[in-house]
Each structure stands twice: as structure tokens, then as C-alpha cells.
C-alpha positions in Angstrom: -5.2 17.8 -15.5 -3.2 16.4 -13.2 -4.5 18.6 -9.9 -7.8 17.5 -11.7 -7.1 14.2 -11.6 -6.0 14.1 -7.9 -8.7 16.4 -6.4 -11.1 13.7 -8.1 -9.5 10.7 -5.8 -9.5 12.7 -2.9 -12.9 13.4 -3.1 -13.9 9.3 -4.0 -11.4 8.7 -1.2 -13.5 10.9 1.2 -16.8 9.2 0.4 -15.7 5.6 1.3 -13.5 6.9 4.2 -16.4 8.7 5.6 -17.8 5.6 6.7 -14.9 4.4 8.5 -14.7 6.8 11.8 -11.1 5.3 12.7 -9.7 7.9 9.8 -10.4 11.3 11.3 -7.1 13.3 11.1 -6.7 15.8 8.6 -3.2 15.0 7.3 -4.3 11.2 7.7 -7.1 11.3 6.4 -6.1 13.1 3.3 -3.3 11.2 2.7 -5.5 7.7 2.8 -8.3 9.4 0.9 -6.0 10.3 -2.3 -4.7 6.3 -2.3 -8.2 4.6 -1.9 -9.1 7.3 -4.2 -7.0 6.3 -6.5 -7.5 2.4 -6.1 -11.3 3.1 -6.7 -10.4 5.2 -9.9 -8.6 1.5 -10.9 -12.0 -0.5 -10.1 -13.8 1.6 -12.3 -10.8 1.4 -15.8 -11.7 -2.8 -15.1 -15.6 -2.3 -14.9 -15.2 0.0 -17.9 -13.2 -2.9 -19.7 -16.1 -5.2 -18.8 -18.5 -3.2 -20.0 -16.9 -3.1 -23.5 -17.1 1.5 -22.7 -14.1 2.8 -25.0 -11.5 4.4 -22.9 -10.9 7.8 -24.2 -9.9 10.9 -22.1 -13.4 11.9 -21.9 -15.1 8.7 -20.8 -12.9 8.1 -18.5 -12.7 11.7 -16.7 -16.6 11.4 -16.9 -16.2 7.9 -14.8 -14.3 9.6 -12.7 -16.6 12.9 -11.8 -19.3 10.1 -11.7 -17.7 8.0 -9.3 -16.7 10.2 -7.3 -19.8 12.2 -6.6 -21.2 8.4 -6.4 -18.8 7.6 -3.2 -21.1 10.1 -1.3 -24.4 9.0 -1.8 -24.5 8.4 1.9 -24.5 12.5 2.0 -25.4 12.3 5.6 -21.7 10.4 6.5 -19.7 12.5 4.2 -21.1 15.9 5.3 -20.5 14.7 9.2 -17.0 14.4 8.2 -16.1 17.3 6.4 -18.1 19.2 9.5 -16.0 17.4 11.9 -12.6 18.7 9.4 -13.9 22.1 9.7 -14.3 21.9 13.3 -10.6 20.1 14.1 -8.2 22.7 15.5 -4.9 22.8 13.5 -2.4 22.2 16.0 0.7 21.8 14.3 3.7 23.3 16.2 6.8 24.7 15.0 9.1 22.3 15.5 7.5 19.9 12.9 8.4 22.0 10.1 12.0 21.0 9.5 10.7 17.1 9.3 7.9 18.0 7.1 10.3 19.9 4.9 12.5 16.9 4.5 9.8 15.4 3.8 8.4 17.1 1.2 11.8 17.7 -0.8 11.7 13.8 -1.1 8.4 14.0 -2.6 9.8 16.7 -4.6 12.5 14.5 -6.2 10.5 11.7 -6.8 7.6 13.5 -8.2 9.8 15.3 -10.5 11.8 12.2 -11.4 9.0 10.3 -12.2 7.5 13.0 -14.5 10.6 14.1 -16.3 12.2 10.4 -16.5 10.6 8.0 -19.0 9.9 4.2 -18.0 13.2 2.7 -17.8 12.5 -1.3 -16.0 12.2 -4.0 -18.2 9.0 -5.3 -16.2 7.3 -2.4 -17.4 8.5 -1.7 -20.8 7.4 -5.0 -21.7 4.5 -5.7 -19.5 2.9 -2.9 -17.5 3.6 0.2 -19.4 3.1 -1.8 -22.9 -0.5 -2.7 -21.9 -1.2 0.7 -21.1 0.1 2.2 -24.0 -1.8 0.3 -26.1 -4.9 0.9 -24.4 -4.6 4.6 -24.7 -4.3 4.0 -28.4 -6.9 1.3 -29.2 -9.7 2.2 -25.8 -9.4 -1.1 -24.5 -7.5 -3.3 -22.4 -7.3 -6.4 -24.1 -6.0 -4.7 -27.0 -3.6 -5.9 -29.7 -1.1 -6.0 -27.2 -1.6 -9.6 -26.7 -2.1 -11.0 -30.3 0.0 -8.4 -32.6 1.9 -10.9 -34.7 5.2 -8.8 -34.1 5.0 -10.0 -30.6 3.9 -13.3 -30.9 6.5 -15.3 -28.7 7.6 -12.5 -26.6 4.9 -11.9 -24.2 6.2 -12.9 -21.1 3.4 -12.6 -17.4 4.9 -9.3 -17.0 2.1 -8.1 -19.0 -0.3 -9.9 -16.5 0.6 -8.1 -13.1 -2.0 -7.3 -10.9 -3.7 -4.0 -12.3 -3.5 -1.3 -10.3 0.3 0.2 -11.4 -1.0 -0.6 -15.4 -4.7 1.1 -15.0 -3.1 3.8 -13.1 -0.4 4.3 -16.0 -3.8 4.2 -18.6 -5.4 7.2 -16.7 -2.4 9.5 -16.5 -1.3 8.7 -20.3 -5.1 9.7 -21.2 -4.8 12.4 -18.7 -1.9 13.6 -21.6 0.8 12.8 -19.7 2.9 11.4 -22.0 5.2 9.3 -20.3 2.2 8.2 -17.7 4.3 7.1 -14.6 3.0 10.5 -13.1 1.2 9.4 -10.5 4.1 7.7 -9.1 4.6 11.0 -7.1 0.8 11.1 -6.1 1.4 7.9 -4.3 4.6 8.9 -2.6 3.3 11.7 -1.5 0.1 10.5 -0.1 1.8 7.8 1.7 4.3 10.9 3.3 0.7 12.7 3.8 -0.7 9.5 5.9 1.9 7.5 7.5 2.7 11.1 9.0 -0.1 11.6 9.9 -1.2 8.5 11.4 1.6 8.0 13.5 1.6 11.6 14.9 -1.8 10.9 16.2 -0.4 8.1 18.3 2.9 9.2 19.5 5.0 12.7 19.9 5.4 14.7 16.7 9.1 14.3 16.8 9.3 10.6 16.8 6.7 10.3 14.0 8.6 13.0 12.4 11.7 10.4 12.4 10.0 7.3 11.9 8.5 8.9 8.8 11.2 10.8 7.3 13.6 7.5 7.7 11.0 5.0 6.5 10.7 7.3 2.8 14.3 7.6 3.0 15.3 4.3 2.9 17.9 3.6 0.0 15.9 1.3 -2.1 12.3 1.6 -1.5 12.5 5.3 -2.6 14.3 4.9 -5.3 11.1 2.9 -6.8 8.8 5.8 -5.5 9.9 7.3 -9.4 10.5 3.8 -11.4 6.9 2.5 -12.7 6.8 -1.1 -11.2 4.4 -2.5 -8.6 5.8 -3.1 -5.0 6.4 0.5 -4.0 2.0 1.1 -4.5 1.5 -2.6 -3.2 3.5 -1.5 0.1 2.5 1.2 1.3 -1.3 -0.3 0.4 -0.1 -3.1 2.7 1.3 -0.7 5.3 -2.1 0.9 5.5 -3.9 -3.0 5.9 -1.3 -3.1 8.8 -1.8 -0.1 10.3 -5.8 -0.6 10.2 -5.5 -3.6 11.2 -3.5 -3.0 14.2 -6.3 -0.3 14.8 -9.0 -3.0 14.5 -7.4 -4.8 17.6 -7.5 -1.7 20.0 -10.8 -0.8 19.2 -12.4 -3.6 18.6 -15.1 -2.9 15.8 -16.3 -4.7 12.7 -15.6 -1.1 10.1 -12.1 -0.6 11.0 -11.0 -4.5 10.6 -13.4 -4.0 7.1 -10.9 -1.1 6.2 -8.3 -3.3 6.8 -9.2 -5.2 4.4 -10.0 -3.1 1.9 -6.1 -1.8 2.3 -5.2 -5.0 1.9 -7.2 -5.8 -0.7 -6.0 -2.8 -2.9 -2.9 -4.4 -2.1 -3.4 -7.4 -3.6 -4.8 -5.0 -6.7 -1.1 -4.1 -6.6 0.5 -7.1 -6.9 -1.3 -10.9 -6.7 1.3 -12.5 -4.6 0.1 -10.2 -1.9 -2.2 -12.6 -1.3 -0.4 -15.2 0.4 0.1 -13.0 3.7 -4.1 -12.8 4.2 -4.5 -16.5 5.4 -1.7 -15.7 8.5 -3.7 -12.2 9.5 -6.9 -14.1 9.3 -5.7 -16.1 12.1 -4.3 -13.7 14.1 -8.0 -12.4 13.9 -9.6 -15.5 14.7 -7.1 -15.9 17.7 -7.7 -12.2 19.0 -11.8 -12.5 18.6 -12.4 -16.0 20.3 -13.1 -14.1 23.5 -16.1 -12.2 22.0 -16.8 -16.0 20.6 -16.0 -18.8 18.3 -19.3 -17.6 15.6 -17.8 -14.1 15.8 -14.1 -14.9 15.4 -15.4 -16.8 12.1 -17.4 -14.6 11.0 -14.4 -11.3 11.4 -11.6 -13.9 9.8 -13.7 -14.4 6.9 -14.7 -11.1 6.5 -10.9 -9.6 6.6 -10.1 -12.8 3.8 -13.4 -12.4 1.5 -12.2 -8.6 0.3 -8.8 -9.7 -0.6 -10.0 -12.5 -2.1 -12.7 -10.7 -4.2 -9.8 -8.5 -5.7 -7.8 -11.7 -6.3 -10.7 -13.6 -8.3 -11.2 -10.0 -10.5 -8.3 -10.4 -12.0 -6.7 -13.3 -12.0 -10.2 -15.8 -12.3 -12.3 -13.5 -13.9 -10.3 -11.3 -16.6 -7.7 -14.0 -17.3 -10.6 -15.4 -18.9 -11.2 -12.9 -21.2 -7.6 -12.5 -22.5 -7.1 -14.2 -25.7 -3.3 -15.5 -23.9 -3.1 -16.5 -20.2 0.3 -16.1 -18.4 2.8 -19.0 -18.1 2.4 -21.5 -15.0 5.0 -20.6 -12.0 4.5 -23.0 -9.6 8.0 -24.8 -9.2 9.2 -28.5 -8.4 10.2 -27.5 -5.0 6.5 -26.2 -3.5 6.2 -28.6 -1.6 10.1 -29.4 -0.3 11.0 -28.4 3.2 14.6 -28.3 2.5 14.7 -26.1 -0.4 12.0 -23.6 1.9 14.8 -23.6 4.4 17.6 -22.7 2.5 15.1 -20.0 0.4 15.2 -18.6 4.5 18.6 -18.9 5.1 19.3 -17.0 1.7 16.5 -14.0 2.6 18.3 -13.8 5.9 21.5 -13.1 4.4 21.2 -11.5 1.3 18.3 -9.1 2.4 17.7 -8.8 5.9 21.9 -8.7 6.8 21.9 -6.3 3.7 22.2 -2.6 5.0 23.5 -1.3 1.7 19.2 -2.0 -0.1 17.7 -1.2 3.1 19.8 0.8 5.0 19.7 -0.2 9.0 16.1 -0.8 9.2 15.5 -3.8 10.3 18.8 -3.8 12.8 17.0 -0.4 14.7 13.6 -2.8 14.2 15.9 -5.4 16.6 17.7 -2.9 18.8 14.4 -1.0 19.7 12.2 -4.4 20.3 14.9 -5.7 22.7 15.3 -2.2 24.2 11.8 -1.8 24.4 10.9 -4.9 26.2 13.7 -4.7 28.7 13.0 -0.9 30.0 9.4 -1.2 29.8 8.5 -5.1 30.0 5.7 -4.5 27.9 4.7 -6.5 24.3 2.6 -3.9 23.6 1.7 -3.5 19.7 2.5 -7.5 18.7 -0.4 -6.8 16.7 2.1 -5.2 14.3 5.5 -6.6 14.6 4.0 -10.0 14.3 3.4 -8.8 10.7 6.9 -9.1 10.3 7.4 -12.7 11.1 4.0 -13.3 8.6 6.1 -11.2 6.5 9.4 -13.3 6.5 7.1 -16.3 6.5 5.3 -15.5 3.7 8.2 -14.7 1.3 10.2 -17.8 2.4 6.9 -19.8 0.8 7.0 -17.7 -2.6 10.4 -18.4 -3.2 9.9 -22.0 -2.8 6.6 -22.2 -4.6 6.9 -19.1 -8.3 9.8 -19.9 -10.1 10.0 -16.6 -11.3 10.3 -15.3 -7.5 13.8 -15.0 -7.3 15.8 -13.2 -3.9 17.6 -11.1 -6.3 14.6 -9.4 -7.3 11.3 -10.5 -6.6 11.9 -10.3 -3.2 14.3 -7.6 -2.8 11.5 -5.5 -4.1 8.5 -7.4 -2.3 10.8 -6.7 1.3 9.3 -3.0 0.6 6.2 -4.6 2.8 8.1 -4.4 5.9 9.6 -1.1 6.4 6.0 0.6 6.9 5.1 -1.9 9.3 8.9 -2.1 11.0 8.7 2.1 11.7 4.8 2.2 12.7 5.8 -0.4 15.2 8.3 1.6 16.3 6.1 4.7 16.7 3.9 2.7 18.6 6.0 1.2 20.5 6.2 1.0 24.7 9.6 2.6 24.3 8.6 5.1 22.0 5.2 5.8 23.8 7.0 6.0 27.0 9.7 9.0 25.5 6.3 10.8 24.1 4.8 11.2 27.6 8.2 12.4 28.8 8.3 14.8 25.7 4.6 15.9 26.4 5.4 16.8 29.5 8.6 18.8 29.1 6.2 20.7 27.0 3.5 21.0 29.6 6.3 22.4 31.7 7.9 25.1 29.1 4.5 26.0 28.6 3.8 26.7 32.6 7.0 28.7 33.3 
């Protein structure tokens, strides 16, 4: 079921990428159309709620065959694109293999681990996971889960996390896998599928080789590619806004800023507080479109916030309506103190981003290779990514001082996952690095000739 299950989200993925002609790459384009697949596949387990349909195995396989075929009702795009996939020369060379091995034994591991092991985080046993278990049971979301008698007094807002991680854990348990957190592995090894591919069609395959074998392999993020929680989905999502976004800025058109947004949007499906970064890319928009005009930089910086924001209201305007409990209020005494926001930065700065033991030495080969960068090549090229990773530290310096259930220790620690996809695509894109690739391409050139 499950090779069912993830041959139906590539094929929804397809249908909406086909629209988008910035995704054109095979492995790329794979990779992002299993993950939007999947996000769609989420959309349709809350519209199914809405619509009172019972949740069984067989309705909601049936939604799935249905909305899939439905992504490609503009038959004209989608049969463009698989023409153009059949077309695309496979070019791979040899010397990727021993990256994409490594590669793929990670996604080994944690696809194993997160089939064999059961849910072991206290955020999911009592919130996530616990929703979707009873939802299997009783076909609906807002299921006993939230009035049972026996736990009246313990519901705590774990239970109202964005829904993407608990509607993806519904449609693998009805899927009859009985621990659920399967598709754990489906995400990490789309996200190896993409961000390899995406950054190989920009730079030399060797350095996107690196980039992406270091950026799985970092100590803590992968370990939660196999525990059921929400930042490892809600990052790479992000990553993906990032990487379109940076896209959207080099080629200027309305689609690719739109599939931005959509990343980010399932991102904020991931996890809520994702929404605090939109509002900083929004200006960054506005600021980079005021020389096609001032109606047109509007009009693009609404547009990238409205999709977001649509996801936002879904869940947490709209359903929390419908729940017979509504999660605890989070907002803190110190919102609006400047003092306690510095001292939330100081503590981030030492604590997390001084901390190679979670991260390894990500963001320190982040610092070396900007300085190095800028002083052999005198070029800012790409700000349009690393100044994602000041809205980054920005942003998570304002939801420590605002939730008080946003604490460094964890909250954060977990919500840093945001940065390493956009820290190692920056890198990849890099002058430095696209300066090495045109040396590399050219040894090649020259092997080649002799």
C-alpha cells in the first residue's frame, strides 16, 4: 500500500507542478512532486472532515485516486511535461554515485527506523499521533479525542498542531500501517530526491553532492527524519519556499513566486508558527519588485502572503471553530518587551547557533564560506537566500518573546531545522562555489578533449 500511496502523491504532485515551468528536472522534480503530493493528499483528509465523509481506508484511497487524476485536468500542461521528461537526456556521471549512495543509506536508516520504531515523543503520543489514532478508529477528526471523560484535564495544544504531520499519520495508519509514522521516510527521501536535485542544476555535481549529503547529515535534524513531530516536514517545506523563492528573483515571473508560496504555505500546514517569517519575505518582495512598479510590488507581496495566510485561517480560524475544546492562550507577558527579546537573542546565539554538538558545524562553514566568498570573488550574489537567515534568527528571537510555550531548549532547537536547507542551498549557489564549478567544468571539458 505504501508504493500505492506514494505513486498517488507523485502523480497529484505532477499535476500542480506542471504548471510551474521553474520545476523541470527529473530528480527535482520528482522529489518536489512526492511532497506537494503529499501536502495535497493533507488538504483533502480536512475537506473530507468538513464535509462530515467518514474516513475509512476506502474513502480515503478513493479521495486520493480522485485527486490525483483531478491535479491534471489541465491535460494539455501535464502531458507537455511528461513529454519534456521523456525527452531530457539522463546525464548523470559516475562520479555521483558514491554521494548518492550516502545518500540513500541515510534514507535507508531513517525509513527503516521510522517504520520499525513506534512513536516515542511526548508531543505526539499525546497530541499528534493521539488525534490520529482516534480518527482511524471513529472516521473523523474531531473524535472523542477531545471530550472522552478519561481525558478531561489532560489535553494539552499538542493536540492542536498544525495538520499536516497528524493527517499524514491518519493516512498511513488507514493505509494499515500500524504504527503510522511511515511516511516519515517518504519525506526524507523526497527532500534527498529534490534538494539534490535542485542544487545540481545550479552548480557542479560534486558540490551539490556535499552540500546535500552534509545538510541530511546533520546530527539533529536527521535524527527527527524517523521521530513523528512537526519541524523536520515544516523545514524542508520551508527550504523549498526558499529555494523558489530565490528562483522567483532570477527569473522574475508571477508562477514561480506563486510556488513559493505554496511551499511556504504547506509549511505553515506543518507547523503555525511558520507564519511569522511571511511578513519579512513579503518585503523583501516588495523591495525587489518596486522597479517593475509600486501597483506591481503590492500586488506580488500580497500574493506570496495570501497563500500562507489561507493555510493559516484553515486551521487555526476555521477548524478551531469546530472543535468542541480550543487550545490554551500562549501569548506571554513579555510580547511586547525589548529587553526580554534581546536576551531571548543572546540565549539563541549561544545555546544554538555556538552549539556544534545539535547542529554540527553548519552555521560556522555558513560564516567561513560568506566571508570567503565575498573576499575572492567581491560578489553578494544570492542575498536573496542568506537574507533568509537573518529573517530566520529574527523571526525566532520574536517567538520566544511572544508563545510561552516556545522555549530555546526545544521549541527552537527543533524550529532551527529551517536554516540548514537554506544555509547549504546558499552555499551551492554561492560566487565561491559557482566560481569552483566553472573551474571543475572545465577540467572536465579538458579530460574530455585529451
Amino acid at each position: 500500500m505504501i508504493i500505492l500511496y506514494i505513486l498517488l502523491h507523485l502523480i497529484a504532485g505532477l499535476g500542480i507542478l506542471a504548471h510551474f515551468e521553474a520545476v523541470r528536472k527529473r530528480a527535482e522534480l520528482a522529489g518536489l512532486a512526492v511532497l506537494t503530493g503529499m501536502g495535497v493528499h493533507t488538504v483533502m483528509v480536512y475537506f473530507m472532515e468538513l464535509l462530515h465523509i467518514n474516513l475509512t481506508s476506502g474513502s480515503v484511497l478513493g479521495g486520493m485516486i480522485v485527486i490525483s487524476l483531478f491535479c491534471h485536468i489541465g491535460y494539455k500542461k501535464s502531458l507537455a511535461l511528461f513529454q519534456h521528461i521523456l525527452k531530457s537526456p539522463f546525464d548523470a556521471k559516475i562520479y555521483e554515485i558514491p554521494f548518492i549512495l550516502m545518500g540513500l543509506y541515510l534514507v535507508y536508516i531513517s525509513s527503516w527506523r521510522a517504520y520499525y520504531l513506534p512513536v516515542t515523543p511526548y508531543d505526539a503520543i499525546v497530541g499528534m499521533d493521539m488525534v490520529a489514532k482516534y480518527a482511524a478508529k471513529e472516521g473523523h477528526i474531531i473524535s472523542s479525542a477531545f471530550t472522552h471523560p478519561n481525558l478531561s484535564g489532560h489535553i494539552q495544544n499538542q493536540m492542536f498542531y498544525a495538520p499536516f504531520t497528524t493527517f499524514s499519520q491518519l493516512l498511513y495508519r488507514l493505509a494499515g500501517h500500524t504504527i503510522g509514522q511511515t511516511w516519515l521516510g517518504v519525506v526524507c527521501g523526497a527532500f534527498f530526491l529534490w534538494f539534490y536535485g535542485k542544487t545540481r542544476s545550479i552548480t557542479h555535481p560534486v558540490i551539490a553532492g556535499i552540500c546535500t549529503f552534509l545538510l541530511i547529515a546533520i546530527p539533529e535534524m536527521y535524527a527527527y527524519s524517523f521521530m513523528f513531530l512537526t519541524d523536520y516536514s515544516t523545514a524542508v517545506f520551508f527550504g523549498a519556499g526558499v529555494v523558489y523563492f530565490y528562483t522567483a528573483t532570477q527569473d522574475g515571473t508571477l508562477k514561480t513566486l506563486i510556488l513559493s508560496a505554496l511551499m511556504f504555505g504547506f509549511s505553515v500546514w506543518s507547523r503555525s508558527d511558520s507564519i511569522v517569517f511571511i511578513p519579512f519575505g513579503a518585503l523583501v518582495i516588495f523591495i525587489i519588485s518596486r522597479k517593475i512598479g509600486m501597483k506591481e510590488a503590492l500586488f506580488r507581496a500580497g500574493a506570496f502572503s495570501a497563500i500562507p495566510a489561507v493555510f493559516f485561517t484553515l486551521w487555526n480560524i476555521l477548524f478551531f471553530q469546530l472543535l468542541p475544546r480550543v487550545p490554551q492562550n500562549q501569548i506571554g507577558e513579555n510580547a511586547g518587551n525589548i529587553g526580554s527579546l534581546l536576551v531571548a537573542y543572546s540565549d539563541i546565539i549561544n545555546k544554538l547557533v555556538l552549539n556544534e554538538i545539535y547542529y554540527g558545524y553548519a552555521f560556522m562553514i555558513l560564516f567561513l564560506w560568506f566571508i570567503l566568498s565575498l573576499i575572492v570573488t567581491r560578489s553578494l550574489k544570492g542575498w536573496e537566500v542568506s537574507v533568509w537567515v537573518l529573517i530566520l534568527f529574527i523571526g525566532f528571537g520574536l517567538i520566544v518573546n511572544i508563545f510561552t510555550a516556545a522555549s530555546i531548549d526545544n521549541t527552537i532547537k527543533r524550529g532551527f531545522f529551517k536554516f540548514f536547507p537554506v544555509i547549504y542551498f546558499y552555499i551551492a549557489i554561492s560566487p565561491l562555489s559557482q566560481q569552483i564549478s566553472g573551474w571543475m567544468y572545465r577540467l572536465e571539458g579538458l579530460k574530455s578533449s585529451t
